[in-house]
C-alpha positions as CSV (number, residue, x, y, z in Angstrom):
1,X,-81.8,123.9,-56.9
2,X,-85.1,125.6,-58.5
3,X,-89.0,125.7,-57.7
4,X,-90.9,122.9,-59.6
5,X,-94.2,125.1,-61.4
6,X,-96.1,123.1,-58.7
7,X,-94.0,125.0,-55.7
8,X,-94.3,128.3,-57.7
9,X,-98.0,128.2,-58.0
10,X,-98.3,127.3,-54.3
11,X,-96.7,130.7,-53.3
12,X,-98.3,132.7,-55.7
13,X,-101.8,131.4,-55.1
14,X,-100.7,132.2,-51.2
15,X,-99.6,135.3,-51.5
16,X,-102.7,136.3,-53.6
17,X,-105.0,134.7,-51.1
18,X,-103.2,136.8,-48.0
19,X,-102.9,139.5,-49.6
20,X,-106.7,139.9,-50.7
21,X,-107.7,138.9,-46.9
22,X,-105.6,142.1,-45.8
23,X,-107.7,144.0,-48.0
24,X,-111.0,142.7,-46.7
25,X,-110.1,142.6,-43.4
26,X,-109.5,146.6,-43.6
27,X,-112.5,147.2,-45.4
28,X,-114.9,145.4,-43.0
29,X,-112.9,147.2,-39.8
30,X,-113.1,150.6,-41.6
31,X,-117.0,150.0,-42.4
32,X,-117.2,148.5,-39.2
33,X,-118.6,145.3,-40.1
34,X,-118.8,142.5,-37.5
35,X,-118.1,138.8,-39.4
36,X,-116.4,137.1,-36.9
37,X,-112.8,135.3,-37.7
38,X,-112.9,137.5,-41.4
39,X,-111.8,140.7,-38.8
40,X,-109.6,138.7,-37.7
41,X,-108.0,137.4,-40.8
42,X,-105.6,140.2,-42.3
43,X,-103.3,139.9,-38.6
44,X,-103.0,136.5,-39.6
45,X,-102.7,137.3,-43.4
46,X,-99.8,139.3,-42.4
47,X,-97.8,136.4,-40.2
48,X,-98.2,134.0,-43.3
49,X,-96.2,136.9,-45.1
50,X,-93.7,136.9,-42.8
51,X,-93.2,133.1,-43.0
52,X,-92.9,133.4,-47.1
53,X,-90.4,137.0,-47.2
54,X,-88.2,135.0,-45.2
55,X,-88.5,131.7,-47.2
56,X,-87.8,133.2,-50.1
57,X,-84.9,135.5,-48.6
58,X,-83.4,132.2,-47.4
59,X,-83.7,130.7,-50.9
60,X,-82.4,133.6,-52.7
61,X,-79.6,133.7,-51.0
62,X,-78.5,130.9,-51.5
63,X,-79.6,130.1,-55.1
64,X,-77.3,132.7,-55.5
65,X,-73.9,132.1,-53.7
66,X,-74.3,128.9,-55.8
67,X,-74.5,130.4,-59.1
68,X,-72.5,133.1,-58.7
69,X,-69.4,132.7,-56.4
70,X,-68.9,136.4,-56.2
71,X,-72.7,137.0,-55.0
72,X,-71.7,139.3,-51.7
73,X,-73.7,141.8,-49.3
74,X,-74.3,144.6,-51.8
75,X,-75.2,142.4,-54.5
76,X,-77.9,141.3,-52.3
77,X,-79.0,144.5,-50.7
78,X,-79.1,145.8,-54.5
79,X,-81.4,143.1,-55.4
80,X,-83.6,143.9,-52.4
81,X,-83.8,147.9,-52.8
82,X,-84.8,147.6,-56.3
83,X,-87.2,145.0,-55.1
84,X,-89.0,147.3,-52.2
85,X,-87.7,150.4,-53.0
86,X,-89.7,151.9,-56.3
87,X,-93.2,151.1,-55.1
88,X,-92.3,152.1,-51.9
89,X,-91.1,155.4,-52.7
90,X,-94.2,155.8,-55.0
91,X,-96.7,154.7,-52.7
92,X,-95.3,157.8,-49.8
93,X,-95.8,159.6,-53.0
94,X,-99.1,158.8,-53.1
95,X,-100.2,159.1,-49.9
96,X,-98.8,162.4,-49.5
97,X,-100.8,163.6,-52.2
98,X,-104.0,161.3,-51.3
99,X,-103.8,162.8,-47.7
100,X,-103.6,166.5,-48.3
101,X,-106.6,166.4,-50.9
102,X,-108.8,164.9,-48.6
103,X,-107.9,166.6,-45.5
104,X,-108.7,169.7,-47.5
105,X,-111.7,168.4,-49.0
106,X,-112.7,167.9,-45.4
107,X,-111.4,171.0,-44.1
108,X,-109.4,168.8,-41.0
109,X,-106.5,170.5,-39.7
110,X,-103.4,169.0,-40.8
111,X,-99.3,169.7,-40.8
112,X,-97.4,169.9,-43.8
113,X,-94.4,170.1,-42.2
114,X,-95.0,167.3,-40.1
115,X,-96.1,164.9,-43.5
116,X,-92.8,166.2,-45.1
117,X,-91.0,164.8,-41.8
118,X,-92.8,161.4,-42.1
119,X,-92.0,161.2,-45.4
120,X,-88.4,161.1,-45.1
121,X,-88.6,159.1,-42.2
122,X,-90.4,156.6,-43.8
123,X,-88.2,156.5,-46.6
124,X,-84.9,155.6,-44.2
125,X,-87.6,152.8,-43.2
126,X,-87.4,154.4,-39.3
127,X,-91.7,154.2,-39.5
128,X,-92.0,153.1,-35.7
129,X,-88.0,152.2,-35.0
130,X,-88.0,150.4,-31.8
131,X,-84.9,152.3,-30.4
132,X,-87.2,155.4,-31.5
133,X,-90.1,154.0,-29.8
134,X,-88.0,153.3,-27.0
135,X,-86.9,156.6,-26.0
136,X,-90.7,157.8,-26.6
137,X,-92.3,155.3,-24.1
138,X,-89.7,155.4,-21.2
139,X,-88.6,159.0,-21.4
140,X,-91.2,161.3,-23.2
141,X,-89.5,162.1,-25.9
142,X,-92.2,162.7,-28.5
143,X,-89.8,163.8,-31.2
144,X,-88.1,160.9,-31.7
145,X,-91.7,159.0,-31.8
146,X,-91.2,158.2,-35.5
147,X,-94.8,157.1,-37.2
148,X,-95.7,155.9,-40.4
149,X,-97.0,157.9,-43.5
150,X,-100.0,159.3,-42.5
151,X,-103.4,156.8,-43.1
152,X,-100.8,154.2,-44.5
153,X,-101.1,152.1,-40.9
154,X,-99.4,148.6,-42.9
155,X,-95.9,150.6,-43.5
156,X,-94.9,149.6,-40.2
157,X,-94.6,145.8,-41.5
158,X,-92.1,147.0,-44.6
159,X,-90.0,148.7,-41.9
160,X,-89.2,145.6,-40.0
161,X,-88.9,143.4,-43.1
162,X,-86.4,145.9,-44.4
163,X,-84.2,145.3,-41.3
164,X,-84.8,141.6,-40.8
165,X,-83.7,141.8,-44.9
166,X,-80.6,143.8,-43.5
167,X,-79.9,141.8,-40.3
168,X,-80.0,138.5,-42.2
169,X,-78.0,139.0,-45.2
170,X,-75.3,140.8,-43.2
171,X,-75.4,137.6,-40.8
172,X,-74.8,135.6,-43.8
173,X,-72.3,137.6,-45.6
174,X,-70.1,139.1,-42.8
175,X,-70.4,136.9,-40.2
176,X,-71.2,133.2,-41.4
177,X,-69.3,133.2,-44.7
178,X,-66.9,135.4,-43.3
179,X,-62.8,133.9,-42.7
180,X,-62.3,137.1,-40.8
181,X,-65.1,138.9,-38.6
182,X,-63.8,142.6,-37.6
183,X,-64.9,144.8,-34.6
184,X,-67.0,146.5,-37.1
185,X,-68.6,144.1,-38.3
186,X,-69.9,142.8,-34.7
187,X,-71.1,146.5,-33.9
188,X,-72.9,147.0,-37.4
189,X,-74.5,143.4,-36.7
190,X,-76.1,144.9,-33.4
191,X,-77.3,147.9,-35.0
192,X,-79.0,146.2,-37.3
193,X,-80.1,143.4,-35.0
194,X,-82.6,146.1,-32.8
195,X,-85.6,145.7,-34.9
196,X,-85.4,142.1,-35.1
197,X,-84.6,141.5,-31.6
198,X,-87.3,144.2,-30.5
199,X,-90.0,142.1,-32.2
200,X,-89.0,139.0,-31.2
201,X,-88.7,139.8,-27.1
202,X,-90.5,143.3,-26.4
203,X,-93.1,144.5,-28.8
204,X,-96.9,144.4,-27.8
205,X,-99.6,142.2,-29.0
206,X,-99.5,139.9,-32.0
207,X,-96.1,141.8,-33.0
208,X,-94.2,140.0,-30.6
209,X,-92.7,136.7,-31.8
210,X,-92.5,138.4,-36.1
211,X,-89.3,138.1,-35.6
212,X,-89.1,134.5,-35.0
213,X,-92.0,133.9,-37.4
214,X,-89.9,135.3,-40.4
215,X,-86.7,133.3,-39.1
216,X,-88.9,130.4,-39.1
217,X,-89.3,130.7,-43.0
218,X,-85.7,131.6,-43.6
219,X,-85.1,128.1,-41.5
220,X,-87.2,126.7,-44.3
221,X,-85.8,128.1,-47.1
222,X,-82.3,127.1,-46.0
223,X,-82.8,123.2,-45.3
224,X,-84.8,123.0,-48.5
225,X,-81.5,121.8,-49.9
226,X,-82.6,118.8,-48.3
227,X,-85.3,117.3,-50.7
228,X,-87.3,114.2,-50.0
229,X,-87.5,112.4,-53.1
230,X,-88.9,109.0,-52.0
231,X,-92.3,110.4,-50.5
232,X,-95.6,109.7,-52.0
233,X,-98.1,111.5,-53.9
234,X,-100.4,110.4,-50.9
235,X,-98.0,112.2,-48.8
236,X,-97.3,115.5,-50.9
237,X,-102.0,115.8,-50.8
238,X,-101.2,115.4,-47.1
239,X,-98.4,118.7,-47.1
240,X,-101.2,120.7,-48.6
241,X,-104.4,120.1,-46.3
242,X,-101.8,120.8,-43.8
243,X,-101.4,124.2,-45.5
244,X,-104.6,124.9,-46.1
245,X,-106.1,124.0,-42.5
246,X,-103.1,126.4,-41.1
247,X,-104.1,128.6,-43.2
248,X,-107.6,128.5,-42.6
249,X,-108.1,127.3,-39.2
250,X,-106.7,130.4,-37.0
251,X,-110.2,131.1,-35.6
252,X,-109.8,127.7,-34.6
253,X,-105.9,126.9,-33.4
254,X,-104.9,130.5,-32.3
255,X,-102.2,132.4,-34.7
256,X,-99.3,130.4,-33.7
257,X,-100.7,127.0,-33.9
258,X,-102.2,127.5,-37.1
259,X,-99.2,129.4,-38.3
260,X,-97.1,126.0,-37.2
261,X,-99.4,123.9,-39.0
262,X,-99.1,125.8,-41.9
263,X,-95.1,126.1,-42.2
264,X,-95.0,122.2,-41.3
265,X,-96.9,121.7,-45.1
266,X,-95.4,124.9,-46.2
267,X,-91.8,123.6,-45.7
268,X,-92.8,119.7,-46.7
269,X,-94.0,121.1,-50.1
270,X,-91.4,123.1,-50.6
271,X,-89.0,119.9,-50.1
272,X,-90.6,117.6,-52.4
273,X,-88.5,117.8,-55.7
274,X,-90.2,114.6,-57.8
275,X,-93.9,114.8,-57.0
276,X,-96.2,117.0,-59.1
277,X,-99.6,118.2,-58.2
278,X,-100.9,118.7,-62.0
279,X,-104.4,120.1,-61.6
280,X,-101.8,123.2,-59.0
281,X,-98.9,123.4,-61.9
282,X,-101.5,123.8,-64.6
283,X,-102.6,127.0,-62.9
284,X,-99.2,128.4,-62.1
285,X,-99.8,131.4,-64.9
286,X,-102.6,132.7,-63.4
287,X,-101.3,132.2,-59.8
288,X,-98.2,134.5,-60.9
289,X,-100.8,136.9,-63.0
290,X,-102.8,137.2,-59.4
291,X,-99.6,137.7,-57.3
292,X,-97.3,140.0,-59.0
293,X,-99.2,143.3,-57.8
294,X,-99.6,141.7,-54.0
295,X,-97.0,143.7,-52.6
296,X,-98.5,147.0,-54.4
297,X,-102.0,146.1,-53.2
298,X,-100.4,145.8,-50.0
299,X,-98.8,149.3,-50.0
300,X,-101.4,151.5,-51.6
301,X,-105.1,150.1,-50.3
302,X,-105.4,151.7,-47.3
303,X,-104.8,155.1,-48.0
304,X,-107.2,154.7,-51.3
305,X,-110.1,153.7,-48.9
306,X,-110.0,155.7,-46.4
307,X,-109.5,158.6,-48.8
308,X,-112.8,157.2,-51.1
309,X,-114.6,156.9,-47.3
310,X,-113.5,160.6,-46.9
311,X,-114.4,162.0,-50.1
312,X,-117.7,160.5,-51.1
313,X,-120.4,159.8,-49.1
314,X,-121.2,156.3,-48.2
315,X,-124.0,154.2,-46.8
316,X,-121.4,151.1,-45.6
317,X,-123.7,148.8,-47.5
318,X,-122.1,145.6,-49.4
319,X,-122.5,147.3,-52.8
320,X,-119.9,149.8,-52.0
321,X,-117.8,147.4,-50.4
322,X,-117.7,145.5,-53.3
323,X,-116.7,148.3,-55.7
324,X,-114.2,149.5,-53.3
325,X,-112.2,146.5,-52.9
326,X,-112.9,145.7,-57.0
327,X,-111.4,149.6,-57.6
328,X,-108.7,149.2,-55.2
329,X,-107.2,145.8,-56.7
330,X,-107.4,147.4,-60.4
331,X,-105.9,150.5,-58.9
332,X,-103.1,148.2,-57.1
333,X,-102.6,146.1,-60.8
334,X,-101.9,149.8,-62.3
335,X,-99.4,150.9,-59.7
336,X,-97.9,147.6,-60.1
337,X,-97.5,147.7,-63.9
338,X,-95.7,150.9,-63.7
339,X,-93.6,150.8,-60.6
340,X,-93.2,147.2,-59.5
341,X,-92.9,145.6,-62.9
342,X,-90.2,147.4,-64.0
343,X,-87.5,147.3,-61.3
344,X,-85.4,144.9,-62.8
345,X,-85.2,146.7,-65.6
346,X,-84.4,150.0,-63.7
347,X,-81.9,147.5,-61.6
348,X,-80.1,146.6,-64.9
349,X,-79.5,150.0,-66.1
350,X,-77.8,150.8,-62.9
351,X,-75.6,147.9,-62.8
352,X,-74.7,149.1,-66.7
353,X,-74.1,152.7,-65.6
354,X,-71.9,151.3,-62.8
355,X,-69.9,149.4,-65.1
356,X,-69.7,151.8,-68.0
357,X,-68.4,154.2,-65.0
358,X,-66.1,151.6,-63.8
């Protein structure tokens, strides 16, 4: 079972919309600009994502198992590495190199040692690992306080996607489709179960509960086997103001009833199978155009701005504002084109060395 055009466009245009309101909501915090619920607004960007990854996680999978009976755990985790893995790797890159010009340009002490240290961290995805964390805040163990990449503060949310990604498809594979579960299996299961379970019970703030946000969408994109097919037109309008008032109303309803409101005509979109929005379909090309370098813009905007704050001098006025988050989206469409758009290419030649060598 596939996306109509009309379902597509719905989750680009979504995923373009959050992933702008991330952007802006950092620039007015870093220029400290008070708008109201627009500071607000990239937290909530940022749980709408989480509702969507595991969606379309959910989805995947199973599209998947359907087409291809022999679709396992490493198929899958292949398939998400070369997903995350090439921007990811490019964007600690990048901030390693963004971060040491401008603490030099601004003479600010700094440790190389210490970046190199994040930077493989970061790349095991340990940035901020709860068991880590753990044994920081109840026993003072500083060095196993594992951060993020320097100014790169959203790398924290790619860590725990990573291991919800992990967590889920091993459920799936090893435990649900499983005839035989091992001891091994059980104990890797609860290894990879401490990030989700950290954020769904213990974390701080808005973090607590992503977990069950995310499992909320992978809910989602598992029943959407179940389409409606004898609902209106009337009814499909009515999925999408529910979308759009979840999510636009969270000034209004609070994060988690807006975020509720939203997956209600998330998910009742995402089960129609015979209605058609036209005027949405029609602009599922640009939608796609808009959303394919969200996850880039995502991973490399921070660090730009608060290395363009650092270098030039700035008044904090709307002109600059403007230019910055104008610059920062072409810069993000550039990344994209040369390390996001290519992974399934660089995914195919793997799978052909691995058969060649086989």
């Amino acid at each position: 079972m596939n996306l109509t055009a009309t379902q597509s466009a719905i989750i680009h245009w979504v995923r373009f919309v959050c992933s702008q309101a991330v952007v802006l909501a950092h620039l007015f915090g870093f220029f400290h600009w008070q708008v109201g619920p627009f500071n607000a607004m990239g937290s909530y960007a940022v749980l709408v994502f989480f509702i969507l990854s595991g969606f379309l996680i959910a989805f995947s999978i199973r599209k998947k198992s359907e087409h291809q009976p022999t679709y396992g755990f490493m198929d899958y985790l292949r398939d998400r590495f070369f997903r995350i893995y090439p921007p990811f790797v490019a964007t600690l890159l990048l901030v390693f190199v963004l971060d040491i010009a401008q603490f030099e340009h601004t003479q600010q002490l700094y440790s190389f040692k210490q970046y190199l240290v994040n930077l493989s961290i970061n790349l095991f995805q340990l940035q901020e690992f709860p068991l880590a964390t753990y044994l920081n805040d109840h026993y003072m163990i500083e060095a196993f306080r594992f951060r993020v990449m320097g100014t790169n503060i959203p790398l924290w949310t790619i860590s725990i996607e990573w291991w919800l990604y992990i967590f889920y498809g091993f459920l799936v594979f090893y435990i649900v489709k499983a005839q035989r579960v091992k001891m091994i299996h059980w104990a890797l299961l609860l290894f990879f179960a401490l990030t989700p379970l950290y954020y769904m019970f213990i974390a701080a703030r808005m973090d607590k509960g992503l977990t069950l946000i995310w499992f909320l969408g992978a809910i989602g994109g598992t029943a959407q086997i179940t389409a409606f097919k004898n609902l209106s037109n009337r009814t499909l309008m009515l999925s999408v103001l529910l979308l759009l008032t979840g999510l636009t109303c969270f000034f209004k309803m609070g994060y988690h009833g807006a975020i509720l409101i939203f997956f209600l005509g998330f998910y009742l979109i995402m089960a129609h199978k015979d209605e058609r929005l036209p005027v949405v379909e029609r602009s599922h090309r640009i939608a796609k155009f808009l959303a394919n370098y969200s996850y880039s813009l995502y991973l490399t905007h921070c660090s730009v701005i608060l290395f363009i704050m650092a270098v030039f001098p700035l008044n904090k006025n709307a002109t600059e504002l403007g230019l910055i988050y104008i610059f920062v989206n072409l810069f993000a469409f550039g990344f994209a084109y040369v390390f996001e758009r290519p992974s399934e290419q660089w995914k195919k030649r793997y799978e052909n060395y691995r058969s060649i060598r086989n």
